[in-house]
C-alpha positions in Angstrom: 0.0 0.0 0.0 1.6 3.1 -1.0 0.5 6.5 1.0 1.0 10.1 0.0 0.5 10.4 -3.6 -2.9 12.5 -3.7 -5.3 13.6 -1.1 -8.7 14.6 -2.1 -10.2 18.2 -1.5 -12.9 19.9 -3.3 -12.5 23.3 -4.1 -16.1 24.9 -5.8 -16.0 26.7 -9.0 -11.8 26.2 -8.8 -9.9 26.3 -12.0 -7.3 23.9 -10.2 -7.3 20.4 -10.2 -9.3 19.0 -7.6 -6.3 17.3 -5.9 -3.2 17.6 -3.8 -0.5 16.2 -4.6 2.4 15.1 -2.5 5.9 14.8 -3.8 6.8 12.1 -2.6 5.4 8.5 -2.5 6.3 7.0 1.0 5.8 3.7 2.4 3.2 3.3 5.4 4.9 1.8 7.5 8.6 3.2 8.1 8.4 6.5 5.6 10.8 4.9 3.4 10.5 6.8 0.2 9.5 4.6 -2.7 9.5 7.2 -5.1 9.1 11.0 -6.5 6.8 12.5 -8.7 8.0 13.9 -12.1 11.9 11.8 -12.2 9.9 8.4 -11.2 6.1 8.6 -11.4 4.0 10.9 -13.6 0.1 10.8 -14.8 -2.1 9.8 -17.7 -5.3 11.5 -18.1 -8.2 10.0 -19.5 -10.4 13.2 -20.0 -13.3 11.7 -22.4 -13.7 15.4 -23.3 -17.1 14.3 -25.9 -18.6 13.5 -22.8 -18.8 17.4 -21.4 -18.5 18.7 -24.7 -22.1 20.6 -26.3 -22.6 22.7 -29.7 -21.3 25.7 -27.4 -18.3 24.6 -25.4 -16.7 22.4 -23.1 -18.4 22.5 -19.3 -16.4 21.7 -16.8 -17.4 21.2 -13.3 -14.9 23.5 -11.8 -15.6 26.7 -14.4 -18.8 28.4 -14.0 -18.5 29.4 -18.0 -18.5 27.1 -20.9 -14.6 27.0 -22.3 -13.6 26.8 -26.2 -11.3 24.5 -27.2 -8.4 27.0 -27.3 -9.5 28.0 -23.7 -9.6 24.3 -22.6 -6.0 23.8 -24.4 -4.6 26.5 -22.2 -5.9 25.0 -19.2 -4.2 21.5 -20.0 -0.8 22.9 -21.0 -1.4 25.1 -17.6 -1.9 22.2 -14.9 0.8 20.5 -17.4 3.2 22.8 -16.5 2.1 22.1 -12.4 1.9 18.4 -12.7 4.3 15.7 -14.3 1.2 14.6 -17.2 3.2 12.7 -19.9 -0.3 11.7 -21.6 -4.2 13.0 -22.5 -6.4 10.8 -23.4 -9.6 12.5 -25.3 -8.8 15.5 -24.2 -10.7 17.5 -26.6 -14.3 16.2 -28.4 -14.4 13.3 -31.0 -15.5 15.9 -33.8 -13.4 19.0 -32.5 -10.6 18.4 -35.3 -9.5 21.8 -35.3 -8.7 21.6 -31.8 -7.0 18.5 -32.0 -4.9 20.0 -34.4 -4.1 22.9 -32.3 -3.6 21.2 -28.9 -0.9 18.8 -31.1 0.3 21.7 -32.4 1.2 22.9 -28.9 1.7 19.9 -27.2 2.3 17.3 -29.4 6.1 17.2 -28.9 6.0 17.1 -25.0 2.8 15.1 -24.4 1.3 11.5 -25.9 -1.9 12.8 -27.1 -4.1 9.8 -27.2 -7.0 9.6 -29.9 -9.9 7.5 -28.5 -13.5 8.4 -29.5 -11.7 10.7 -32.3 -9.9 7.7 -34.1 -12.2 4.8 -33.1 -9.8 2.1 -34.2 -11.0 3.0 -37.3 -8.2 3.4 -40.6 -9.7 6.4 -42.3 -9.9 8.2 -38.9 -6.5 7.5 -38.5 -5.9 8.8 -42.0 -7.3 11.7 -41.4 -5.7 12.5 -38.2 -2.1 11.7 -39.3 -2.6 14.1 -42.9 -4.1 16.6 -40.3 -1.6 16.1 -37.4 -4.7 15.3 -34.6 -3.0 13.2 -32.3 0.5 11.3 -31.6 -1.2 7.9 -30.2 -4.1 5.9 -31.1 -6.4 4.0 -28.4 -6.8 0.5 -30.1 -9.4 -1.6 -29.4 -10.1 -4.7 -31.1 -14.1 -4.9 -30.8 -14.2 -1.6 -32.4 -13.6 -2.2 -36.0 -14.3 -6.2 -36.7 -11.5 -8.0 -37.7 -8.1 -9.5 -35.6 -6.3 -8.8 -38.9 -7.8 -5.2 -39.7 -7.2 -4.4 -36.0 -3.7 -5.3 -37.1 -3.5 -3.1 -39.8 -4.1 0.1 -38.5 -2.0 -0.5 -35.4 0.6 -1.1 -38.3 -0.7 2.7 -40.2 -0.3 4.6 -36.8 3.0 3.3 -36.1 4.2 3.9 -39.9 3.4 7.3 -39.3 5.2 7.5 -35.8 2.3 7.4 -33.7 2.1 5.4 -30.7 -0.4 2.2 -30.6 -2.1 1.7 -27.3 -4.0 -1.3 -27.2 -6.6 -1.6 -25.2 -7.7 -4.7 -22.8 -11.8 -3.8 -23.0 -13.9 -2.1 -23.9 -17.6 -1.5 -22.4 -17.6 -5.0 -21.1 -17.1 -3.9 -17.4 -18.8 -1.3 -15.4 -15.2 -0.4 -14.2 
């Protein structure tokens, strides 16, 4: 059991993420330290962004306005800057491609940008986002698109074009 890595506080109508975060991840028992944050441990975000997306914005719990993509961009590559985040995972909607472009734009080179309801597992998604430059990683999973071999095939597109092919154990067969 690890202790010390986040400690949950709610802060109303914060910008700031909703946590704090120690350091430092310490045994229970004796202290020891196990490791840090940032050298040895850092987070993936799976933001699912279509879910809290509508025809006027993104809604966040912790904004009381609705944010555009550029303003939700800003807000990623600020808490990025607070917290070691090495990956997003649908940060921005499945048919914001604009946004995608820009947030891969900014981020693209510092950050795994992972396509998940954008690309689908399906290959002309995935064309589309490497002519357009929407993402750097893909979210495969097999029951999305039919086949073992066409699964197969785009894993083999994405990492042609340098993107990073995350495959996925499930997929709505859990409530977890």
């Amino acid at each position: 059991t690890l202790v010390g890595a986040m400690a949950a506080r709610t802060v109303e109508n914060s910008p700031e993420p909703s946590a704090t975060i120690s350091p430092e991840i310490r045994q229970p028992a004796n202290g020891t330290k196990l490791c840090s944050l940032g050298s040895q441990v850092a987070f993936a975000m799976d933001v699912a962004a279509t879910e809290f997306r509508s025809s006027a914005g993104y809604k966040l719990a912790s904004h009381p306005d609705l944010l555009s993509s550029d303003e939700l961009i800003a807000w990623y590559s600020e808490i990025r800057h607070k917290f070691p985040i090495f990956s997003i995972e649908g940060p921005l909607s499945e048919d914001d491609w604009a946004g995608w472009r820009e947030i891969t734009s900014r981020m693209g080179d510092s950050c795994q940008l992972v396509g998940d309801d954008l690309l689908c597992t399906n290959p002309a998604r995935l064309s589309r986002a490497i002519a357009e430059g929407s993402c750097n990683a893909i979210l495969v999973k097999l029951n999305q698109i039919g086949t073992l071999s066409e699964t197969l095939d785009v894993v083999d597109q994405a990492q042609r074009a340098g993107m990073r092919a995350i495959i996925s154990h499930r997929s709505g067969e859990t409530e977890d």
